[in-house]
Structure formats: structure tokens, C-alpha cells
C-alpha positions as a Markdown table, in Angstrom:
| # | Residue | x | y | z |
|---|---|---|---|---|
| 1 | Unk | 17.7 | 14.4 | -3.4 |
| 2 | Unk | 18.0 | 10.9 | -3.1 |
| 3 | Unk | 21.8 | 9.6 | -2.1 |
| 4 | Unk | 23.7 | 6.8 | -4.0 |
| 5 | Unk | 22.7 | 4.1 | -1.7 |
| 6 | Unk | 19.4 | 5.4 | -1.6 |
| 7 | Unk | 18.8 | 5.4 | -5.2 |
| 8 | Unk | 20.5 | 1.8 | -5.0 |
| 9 | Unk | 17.6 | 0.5 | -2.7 |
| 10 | Unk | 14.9 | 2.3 | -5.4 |
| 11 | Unk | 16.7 | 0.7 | -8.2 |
| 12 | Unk | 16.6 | -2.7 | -6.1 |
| 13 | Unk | 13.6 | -3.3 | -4.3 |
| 14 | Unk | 11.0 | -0.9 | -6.2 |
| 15 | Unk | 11.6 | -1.6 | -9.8 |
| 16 | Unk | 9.5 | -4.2 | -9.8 |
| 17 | Unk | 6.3 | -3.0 | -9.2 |
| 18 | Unk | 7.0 | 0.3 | -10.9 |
| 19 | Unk | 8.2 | -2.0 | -14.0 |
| 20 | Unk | 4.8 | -3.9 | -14.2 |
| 21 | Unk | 2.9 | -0.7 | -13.5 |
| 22 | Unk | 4.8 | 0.9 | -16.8 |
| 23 | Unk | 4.2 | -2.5 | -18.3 |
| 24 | Unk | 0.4 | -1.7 | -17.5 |
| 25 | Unk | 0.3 | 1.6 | -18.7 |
| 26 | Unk | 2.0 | 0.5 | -21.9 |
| 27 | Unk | -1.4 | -1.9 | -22.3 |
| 28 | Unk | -3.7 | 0.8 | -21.9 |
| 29 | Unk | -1.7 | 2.4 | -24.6 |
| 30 | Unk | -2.0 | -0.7 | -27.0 |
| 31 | Unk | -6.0 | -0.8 | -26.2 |
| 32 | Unk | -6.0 | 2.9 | -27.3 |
| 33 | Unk | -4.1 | 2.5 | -30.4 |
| 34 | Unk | -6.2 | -0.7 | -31.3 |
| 35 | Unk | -9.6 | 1.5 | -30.9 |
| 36 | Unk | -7.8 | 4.4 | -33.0 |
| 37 | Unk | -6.9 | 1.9 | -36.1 |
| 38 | Unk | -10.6 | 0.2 | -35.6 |
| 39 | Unk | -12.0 | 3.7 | -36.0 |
| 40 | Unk | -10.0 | 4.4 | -39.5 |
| 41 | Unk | -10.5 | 0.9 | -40.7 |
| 42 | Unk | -12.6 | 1.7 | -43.9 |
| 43 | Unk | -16.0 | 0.7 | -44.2 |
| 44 | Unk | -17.8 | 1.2 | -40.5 |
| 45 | Unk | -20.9 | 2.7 | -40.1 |
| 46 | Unk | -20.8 | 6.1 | -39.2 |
| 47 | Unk | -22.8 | 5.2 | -35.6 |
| 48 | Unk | -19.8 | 2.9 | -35.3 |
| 49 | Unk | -17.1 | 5.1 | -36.0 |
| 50 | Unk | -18.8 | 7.9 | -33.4 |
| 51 | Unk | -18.9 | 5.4 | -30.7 |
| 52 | Unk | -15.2 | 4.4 | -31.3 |
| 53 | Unk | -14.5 | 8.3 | -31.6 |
| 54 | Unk | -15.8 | 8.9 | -28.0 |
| 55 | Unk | -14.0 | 5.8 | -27.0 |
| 56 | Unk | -10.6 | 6.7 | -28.2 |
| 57 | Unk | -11.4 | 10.4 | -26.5 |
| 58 | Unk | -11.9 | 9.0 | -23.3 |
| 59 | Unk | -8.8 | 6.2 | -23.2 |
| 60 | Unk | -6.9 | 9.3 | -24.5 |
| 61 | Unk | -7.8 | 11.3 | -21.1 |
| 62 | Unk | -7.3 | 8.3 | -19.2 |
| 63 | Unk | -3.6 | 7.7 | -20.5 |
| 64 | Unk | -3.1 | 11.4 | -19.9 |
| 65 | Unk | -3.9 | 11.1 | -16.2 |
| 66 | Unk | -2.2 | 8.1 | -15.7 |
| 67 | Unk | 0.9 | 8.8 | -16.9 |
| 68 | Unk | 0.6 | 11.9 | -14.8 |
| 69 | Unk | 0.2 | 9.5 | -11.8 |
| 70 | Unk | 3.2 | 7.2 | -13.2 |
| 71 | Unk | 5.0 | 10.5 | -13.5 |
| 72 | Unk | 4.4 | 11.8 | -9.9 |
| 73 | Unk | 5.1 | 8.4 | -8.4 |
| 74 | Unk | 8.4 | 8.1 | -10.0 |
| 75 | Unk | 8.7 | 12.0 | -8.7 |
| 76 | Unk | 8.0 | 11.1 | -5.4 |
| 77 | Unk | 10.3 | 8.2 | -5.2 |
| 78 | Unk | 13.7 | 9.7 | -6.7 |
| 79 | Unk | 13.2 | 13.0 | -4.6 |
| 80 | Unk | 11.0 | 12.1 | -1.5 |
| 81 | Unk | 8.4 | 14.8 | -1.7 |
| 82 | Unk | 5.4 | 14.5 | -3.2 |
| 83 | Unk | 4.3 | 16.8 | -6.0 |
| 84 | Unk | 0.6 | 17.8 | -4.4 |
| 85 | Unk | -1.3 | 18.6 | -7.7 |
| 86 | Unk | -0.3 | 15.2 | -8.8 |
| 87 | Unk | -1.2 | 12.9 | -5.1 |
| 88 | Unk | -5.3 | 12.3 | -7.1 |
| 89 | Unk | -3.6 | 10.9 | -10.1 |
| 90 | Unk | -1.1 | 8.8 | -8.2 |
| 91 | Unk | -3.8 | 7.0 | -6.0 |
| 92 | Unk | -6.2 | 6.5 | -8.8 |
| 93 | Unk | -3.4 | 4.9 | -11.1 |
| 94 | Unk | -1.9 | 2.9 | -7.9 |
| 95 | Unk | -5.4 | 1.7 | -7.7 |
| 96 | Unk | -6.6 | 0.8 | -11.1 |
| 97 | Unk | -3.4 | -0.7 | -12.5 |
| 98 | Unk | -2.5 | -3.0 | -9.2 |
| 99 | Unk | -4.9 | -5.5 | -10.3 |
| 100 | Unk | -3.4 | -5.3 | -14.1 |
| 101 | Unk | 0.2 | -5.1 | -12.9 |
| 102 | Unk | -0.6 | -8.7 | -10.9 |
| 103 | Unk | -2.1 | -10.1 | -13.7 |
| 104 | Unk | 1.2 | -9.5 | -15.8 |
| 105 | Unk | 2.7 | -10.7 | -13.0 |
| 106 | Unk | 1.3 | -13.6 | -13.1 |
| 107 | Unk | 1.8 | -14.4 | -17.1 |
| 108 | Unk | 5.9 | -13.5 | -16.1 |
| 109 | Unk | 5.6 | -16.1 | -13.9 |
| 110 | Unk | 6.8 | -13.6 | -11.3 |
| 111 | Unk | 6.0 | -14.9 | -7.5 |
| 112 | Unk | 3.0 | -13.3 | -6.3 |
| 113 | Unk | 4.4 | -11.9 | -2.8 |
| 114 | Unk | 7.3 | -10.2 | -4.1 |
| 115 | Unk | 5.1 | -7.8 | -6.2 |
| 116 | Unk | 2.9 | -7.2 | -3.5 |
| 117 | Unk | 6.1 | -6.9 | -1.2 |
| 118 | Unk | 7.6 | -4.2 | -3.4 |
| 119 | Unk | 3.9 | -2.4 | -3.8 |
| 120 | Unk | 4.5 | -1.8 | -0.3 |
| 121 | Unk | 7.8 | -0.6 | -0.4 |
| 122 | Unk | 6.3 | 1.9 | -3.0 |
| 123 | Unk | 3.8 | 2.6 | -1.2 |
| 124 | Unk | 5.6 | 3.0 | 1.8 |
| 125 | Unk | 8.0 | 5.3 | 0.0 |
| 126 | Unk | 6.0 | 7.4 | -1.0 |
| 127 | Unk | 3.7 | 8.1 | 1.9 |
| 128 | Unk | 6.9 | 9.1 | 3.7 |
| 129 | Unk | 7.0 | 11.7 | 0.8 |
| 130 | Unk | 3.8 | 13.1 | 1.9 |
| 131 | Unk | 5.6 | 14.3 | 5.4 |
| 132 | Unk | 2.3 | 13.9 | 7.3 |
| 133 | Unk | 2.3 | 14.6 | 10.9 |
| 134 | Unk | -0.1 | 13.1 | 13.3 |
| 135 | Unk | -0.9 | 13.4 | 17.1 |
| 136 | Unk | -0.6 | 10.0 | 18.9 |
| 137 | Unk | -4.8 | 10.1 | 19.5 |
| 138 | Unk | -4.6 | 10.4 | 15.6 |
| 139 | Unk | -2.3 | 7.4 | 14.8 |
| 140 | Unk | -3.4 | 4.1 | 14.7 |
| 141 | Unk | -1.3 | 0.6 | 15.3 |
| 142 | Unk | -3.2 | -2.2 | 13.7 |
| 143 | Unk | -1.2 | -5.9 | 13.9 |
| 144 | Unk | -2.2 | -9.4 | 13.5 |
| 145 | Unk | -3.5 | -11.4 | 15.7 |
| 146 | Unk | -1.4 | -14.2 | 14.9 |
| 147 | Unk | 1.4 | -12.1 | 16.4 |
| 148 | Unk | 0.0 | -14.1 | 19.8 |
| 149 | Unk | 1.2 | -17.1 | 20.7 |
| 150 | Unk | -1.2 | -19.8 | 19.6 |
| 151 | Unk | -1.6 | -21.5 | 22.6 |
| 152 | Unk | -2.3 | -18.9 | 24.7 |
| 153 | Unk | -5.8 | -18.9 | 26.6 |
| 154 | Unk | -5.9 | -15.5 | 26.6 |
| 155 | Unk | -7.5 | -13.9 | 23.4 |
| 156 | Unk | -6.9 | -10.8 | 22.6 |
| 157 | Unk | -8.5 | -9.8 | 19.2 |
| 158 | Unk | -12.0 | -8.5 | 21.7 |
| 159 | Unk | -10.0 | -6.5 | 23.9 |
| 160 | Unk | -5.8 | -6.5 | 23.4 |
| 161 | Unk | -6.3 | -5.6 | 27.3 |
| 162 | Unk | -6.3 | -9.5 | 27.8 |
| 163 | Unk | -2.6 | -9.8 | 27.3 |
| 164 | Unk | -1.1 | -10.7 | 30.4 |
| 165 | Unk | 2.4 | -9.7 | 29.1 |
| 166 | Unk | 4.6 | -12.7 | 29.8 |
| 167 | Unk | 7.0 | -11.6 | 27.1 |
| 168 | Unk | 6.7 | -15.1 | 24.8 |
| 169 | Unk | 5.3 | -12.9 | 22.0 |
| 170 | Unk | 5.8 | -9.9 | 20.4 |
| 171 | Unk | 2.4 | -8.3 | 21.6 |
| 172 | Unk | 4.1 | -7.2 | 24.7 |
| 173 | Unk | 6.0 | -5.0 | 22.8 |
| 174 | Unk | 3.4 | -3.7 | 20.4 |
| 175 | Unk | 1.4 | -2.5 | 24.1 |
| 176 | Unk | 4.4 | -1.2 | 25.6 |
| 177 | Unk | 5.0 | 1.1 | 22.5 |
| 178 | Unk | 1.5 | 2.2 | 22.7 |
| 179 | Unk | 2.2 | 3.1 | 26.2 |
| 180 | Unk | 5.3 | 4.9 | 25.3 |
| 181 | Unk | 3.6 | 7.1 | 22.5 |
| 182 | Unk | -0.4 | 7.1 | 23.1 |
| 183 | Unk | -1.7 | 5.8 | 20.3 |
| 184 | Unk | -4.2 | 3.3 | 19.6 |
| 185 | Unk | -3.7 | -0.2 | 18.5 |
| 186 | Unk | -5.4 | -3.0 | 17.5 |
| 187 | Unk | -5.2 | -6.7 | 16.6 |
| 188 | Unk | -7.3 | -7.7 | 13.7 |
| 189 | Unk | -8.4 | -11.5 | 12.5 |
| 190 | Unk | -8.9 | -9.8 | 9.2 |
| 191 | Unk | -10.0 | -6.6 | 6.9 |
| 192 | Unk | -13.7 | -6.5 | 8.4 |
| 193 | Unk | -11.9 | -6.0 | 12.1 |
| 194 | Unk | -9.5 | -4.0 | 10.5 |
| 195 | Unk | -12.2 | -1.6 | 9.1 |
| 196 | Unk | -14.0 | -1.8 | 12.1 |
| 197 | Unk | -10.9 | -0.4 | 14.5 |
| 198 | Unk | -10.8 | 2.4 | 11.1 |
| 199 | Unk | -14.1 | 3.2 | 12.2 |
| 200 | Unk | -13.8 | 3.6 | 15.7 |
| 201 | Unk | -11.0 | 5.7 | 16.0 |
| 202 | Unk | -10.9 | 7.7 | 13.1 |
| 203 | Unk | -7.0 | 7.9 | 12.7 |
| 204 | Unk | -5.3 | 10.6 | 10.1 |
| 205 | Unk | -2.6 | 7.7 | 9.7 |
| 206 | Unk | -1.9 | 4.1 | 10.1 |
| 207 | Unk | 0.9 | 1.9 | 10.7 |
| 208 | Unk | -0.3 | -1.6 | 9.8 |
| 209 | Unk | 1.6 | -5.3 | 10.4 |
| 210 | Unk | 0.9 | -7.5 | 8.4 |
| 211 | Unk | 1.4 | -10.2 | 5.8 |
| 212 | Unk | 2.3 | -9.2 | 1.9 |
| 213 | Unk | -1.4 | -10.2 | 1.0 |
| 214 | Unk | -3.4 | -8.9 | 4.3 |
| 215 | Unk | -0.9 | -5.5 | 4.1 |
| 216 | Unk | -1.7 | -5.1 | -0.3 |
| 217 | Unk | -5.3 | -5.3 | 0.2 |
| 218 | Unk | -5.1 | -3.5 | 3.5 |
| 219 | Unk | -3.4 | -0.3 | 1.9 |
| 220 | Unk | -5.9 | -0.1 | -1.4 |
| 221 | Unk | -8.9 | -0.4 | 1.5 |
| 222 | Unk | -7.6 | 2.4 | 3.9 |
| 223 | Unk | -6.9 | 4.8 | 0.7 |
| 224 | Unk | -6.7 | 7.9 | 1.4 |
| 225 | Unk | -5.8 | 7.1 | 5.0 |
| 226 | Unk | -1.7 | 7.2 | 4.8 |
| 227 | Unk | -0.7 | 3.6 | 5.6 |
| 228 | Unk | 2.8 | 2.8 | 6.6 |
| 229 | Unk | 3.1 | -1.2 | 5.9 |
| 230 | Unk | 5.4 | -3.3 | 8.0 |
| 231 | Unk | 5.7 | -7.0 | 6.7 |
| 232 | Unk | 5.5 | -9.6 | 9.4 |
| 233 | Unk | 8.0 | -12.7 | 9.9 |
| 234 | Unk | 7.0 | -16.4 | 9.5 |
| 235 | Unk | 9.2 | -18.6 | 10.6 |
| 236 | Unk | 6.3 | -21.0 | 11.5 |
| 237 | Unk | 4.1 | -20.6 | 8.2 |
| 238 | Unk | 1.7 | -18.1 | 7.2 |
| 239 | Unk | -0.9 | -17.2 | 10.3 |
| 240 | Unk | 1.1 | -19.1 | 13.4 |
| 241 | Unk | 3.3 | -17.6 | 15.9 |
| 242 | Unk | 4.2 | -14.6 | 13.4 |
| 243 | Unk | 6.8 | -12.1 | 14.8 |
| 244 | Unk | 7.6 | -8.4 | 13.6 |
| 245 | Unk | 10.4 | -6.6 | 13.9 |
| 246 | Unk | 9.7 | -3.9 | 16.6 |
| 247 | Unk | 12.4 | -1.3 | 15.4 |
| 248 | Unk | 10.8 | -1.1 | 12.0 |
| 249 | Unk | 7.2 | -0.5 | 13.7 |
| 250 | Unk | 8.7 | 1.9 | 16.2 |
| 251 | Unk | 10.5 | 4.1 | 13.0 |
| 252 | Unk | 7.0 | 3.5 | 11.5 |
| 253 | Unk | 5.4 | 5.1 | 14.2 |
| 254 | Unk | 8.0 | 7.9 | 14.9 |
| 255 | Unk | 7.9 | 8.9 | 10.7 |
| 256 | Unk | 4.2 | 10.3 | 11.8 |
| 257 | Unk | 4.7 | 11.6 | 14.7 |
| 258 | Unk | 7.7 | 13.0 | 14.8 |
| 259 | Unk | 7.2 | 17.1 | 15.2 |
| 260 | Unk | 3.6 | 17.0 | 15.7 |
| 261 | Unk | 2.8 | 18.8 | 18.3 |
């Protein structure tokens, strides 16, 4: 069970996206309700009532499995385990109201980033829930490549190899943690590189750095690879001489690997 500080930081920083998610739900609910009154409003055709009928059946077993999604999320975040029956419904509702939950986002006049930002804290949460364990060879590191120092002649996003590790960036770091657990990394200029390095190494988990958009998108993309999300730092702007902080990639890394064998 969750402790008070603990349920402090859920109250805090993942009530937001779980609000607009409800908020979602609660729309679904509306459309359903709107169909049922259409379908005893006197005077349809029969042909139109029947169609409404099979309608109102099928936004009926779509509420059902959502808000046994909602419920397991909600589960999973007040007792950190996840309920396994319930892990289908909780992607697929994660999934189809994201979109949804942005919009209303958007008519609350809410910032964009800090929905996506707690998304990934739920997310986060609740892939910790899961308790996966991965063997380094299984785990992939995939970062920015804006995490390099722009002016530096040595590219890195064909072969992270290139780095010549004078320590002005934080890419140093990313290869000496891949030295110190042997897993794979690699530094993406977007998604289709990011699938790509997906691809090639076939990972049973990810730990991804990344902006609040790039890490969002990311996440839905990967699913149901386990992503852990860590959110860069810009103190330059968006895409220049990023920086991350290393201790919350390294606990990223150790949540999936610790007691593997």
C-alpha cells in the first residue's frame, strides 16, 4: 500500500490526466445516453430504431470495458501492482481516450505539456506496477539526439560509437551506463529511428529520454513494450543542448533490471 507521501505525489502530479480521462469516459457515457433517448424517441422507423438498438449494445460494452480499464488504472496506482486480468483494458482505454482527454484539455485551456507530462507519470506508475524484469541484452536505452552538444563535429545518431567522450554533454554518461549495465542504447532524431533501434534489438523493455511530446507519442507507439519515460531538460529551448538527469535514467534502468538474473 501506497504511504502518505506517496499517495500525496498521486494526488499531485497524476490527477490530471486521470481527471480528463474520467472526464472522457463520462463523454462516452453522454454519447450512450444520447443514442438510448434517440432510440425511444417516438415515431422512428423500426430499421432506425434496430440500428440505434445495436449501437447503444455496443457503446454499452464499450463503457463496460473501459471503466474496467479506468478501474484497474486507478488500481494500479493507489496499490502499485497491477491487477493482470485487467492490463488489456487499461492499454486499450489509455489508448483510445488520450486523444479525447487532450482535446478536453484543450477546451480547459489546460497547457498541452503538462497533460502529456502527467500521462507519463501515469504511465510510468504504472508500468512499475507490472514488476517486469529484464536482462541487460533485453533492455533498451533510447535518448535524444539533441542530448549532443550542437556544435560538435562528431554525429552520433549513425553510430553513438562516434562520441569521443569529452564530458561537455550528457552522452558520456548515457555510454558509460551502458557500459556499466550491458544494455543497448540508442540516440534517435525522431519516432522512425526510434522504431527502427525497436526493431533491431527486440527489447522486452525500454527506458526512453525524451521530450513531453516525443516521450507521449513514443509510449502509445512502443505499446505493449513497457516504457519507462524520463523527461529531458531545456534550458536552451526545445531540441538544443538538452540535458537529463542521469540519476533518474539510472533508477529507470535499475526498476528493470533489478533481480533479473
Amino acid at each position: 500500500m501506497m504511504n502518505a507521501a506517496g499517495l500525496k505525489q498521486f494526488q499531485v502530479h497524476k490527477r490530471l490526466f486521470l481527471g480528463l480521462l474520467a472526464f472522457s469516459v463520462m463523454a462516452a457515457v453522454l454519447a450512450a445516453a444520447a443514442a438510448w433517448y434517440l432510440f425511444f424517441y417516438p415515431g422512428r422507423p423500426l430499421l432506425y430504431q434496430l440500428l440505434l438498438l445495436v449501437m447503444i449494445g455496443l457503446l454499452a460494452a464499450a463503457l463496460l470495458f473501459s471503466a474496467c480499464g479506468l478501474a484497474g488504472i486507478v488500481y494500479a496506482l493507489l496499490v502499485a501492482r497491477t491487477p493482470a486480468p485487467l492490463q488489456g483494458p487499461m492499454r486499450v482505454v489509455v489508448h483510445l481516450f488520450f486523444p479525447l482527454a487532450l482535446l478536453l484539455g484543450c477546451v480547459m485551456h489546460i497547457d498541452a505539456d503538462r497533460i502529456k507530462r502527467s500521462f507519463v507519470e501515469v504511465n510510468n506508475q504504472l508500468v512499475r506496477a507490472r514488476r517486469l524484469k529484464a536482462r541487460p541484452e533485453e533492455l533498451l536505452l533510447l535518448a535524444p539526439h539533441c542530448l549532443q552538444r550542437s556544435e560538435c563535429p562528431h554525429k552520433i545518431t549513425t553510430d553513438i560509437n562516434n562520441c569521443r567522450r569529452c564530458g561537455r554533454c550528457d552522452v558520456t554518461r548515457l555510454l558509460d551506463l551502458r557500459e556499466k549495465y550491458g544494455i543497448h542504447i540508442g540516440m534517435a532524431t525522431g519516432g522512425t529511428l526510434a522504431r527502427k533501434y525497436v526493431r533491431e534489438y527486440r527489447p522486452l523493455a525500454i527506458v526512453a529520454i525524451a521530450c513531453e511530446r516525443d516521450l507521449t507519442s513514443g509510449i502509445l507507439d512502443a505499446s505493449p513494450i513497457p516504457v519507462l519515460g524520463v523527461t529531458n531538460e531545456r534550458p536552451c529551448g526545445p531540441c538544443l543542448n538538452t540535458r537529463v538527469d542521469l540519476g533518474k535514467v539510472e533508477a529507470a534502468i535499475g526498476e528493470f533490471l533489478r533481480g533479473s538474473d
